[in-house]
C-alpha positions, 0 to 999 in steps of 0.5 A: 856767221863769219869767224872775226879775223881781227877786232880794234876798238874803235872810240873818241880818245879820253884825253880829247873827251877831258880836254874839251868838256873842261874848256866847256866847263871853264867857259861856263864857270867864267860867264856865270862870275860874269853874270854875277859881278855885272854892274855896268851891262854891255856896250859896244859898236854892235849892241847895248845891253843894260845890267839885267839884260847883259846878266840874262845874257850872260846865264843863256852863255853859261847854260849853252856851254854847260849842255853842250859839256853834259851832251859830250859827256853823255856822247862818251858814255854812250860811245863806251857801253857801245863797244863800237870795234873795227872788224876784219874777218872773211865777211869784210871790213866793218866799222862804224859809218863815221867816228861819232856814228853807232851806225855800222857798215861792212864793206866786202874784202873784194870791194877794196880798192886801195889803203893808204896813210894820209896826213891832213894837218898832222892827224894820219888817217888810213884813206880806204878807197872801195867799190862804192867810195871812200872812207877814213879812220882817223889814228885818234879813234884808233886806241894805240899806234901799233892797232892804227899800223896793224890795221892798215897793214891788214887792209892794204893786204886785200886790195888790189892797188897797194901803195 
């Protein structure tokens, strides 16, 4: 087995994970009120929903947004007992095959082809070009700026075509 060069955690930001599962939450609070205080159903252009209806309705809302907040959540859990890194070692780089995969991939250090930082609306991203393709690391699954610099700066010092 290899002697592991360098190692970088490798996760969804919490403040990402609070954010959006709280707008979940809101939504869902505000369709439940919704589903309470109907009294007059729905009308509009496209359909018309008596008062029972607009309130079955109104809870199917509710419960969608409260799954999808337990099944974020359930993710983040999941995500932090995996202790899903990035890995630099004589074997290759090996991170996972997308950020919200527990699916591992290594690619050899000699297949590395070129690394360069990219920006795509804001979000800087270290674009890994290889033998067999490419891939990205977002900065935000990366838990600090100084890891995001010092892990491109390790990749980019094996490839051959450097920027």
């Amino acid at each position: 087995m290899a002697e592991t060069v360098h190692e970088f955690e490798y996760r969804l930001q919490a403040w990402a994970v609070l954010f959006i599962g709280s707008a979940l939450v809101m939504f869902g609070l505000i369709f439940v009120f919704m589903a309470a205080v109907n009294t007059t159903g729905i009308s509009s252009d496209l359909m018309t929903l008596d008062p029972v209806q607009a309130g079955i309705f109104y809870w199917g809302l509710a419960a969608l947004f409260f799954f999808s907040a337990g099944a974020l959540a359930w993710m983040g859990i999941c995500q932090k007992k995996a202790g899903r890194v990035i890995r630099i070692s004589k074997d290759g780089l090996s991170l996972p095959r997308r950020p919200l995969s527990s699916k591992i991939i290594t690619i050899p250090l000699d297949d590395l082809i070129r690394a360069e930082v990219v920006s795509n609306r804001g979000i800087a991203f270290i674009s890994v070009r290889h033998r067999l393709g490419t891939l990205a690391i977002p900065e935000g699954q990366v838990a600090s700026k100084a890891d995001f610099k010092q892990i491109f700066e390790l990749i980019s010092s094996h490839c051959p075509d450097r920027p």
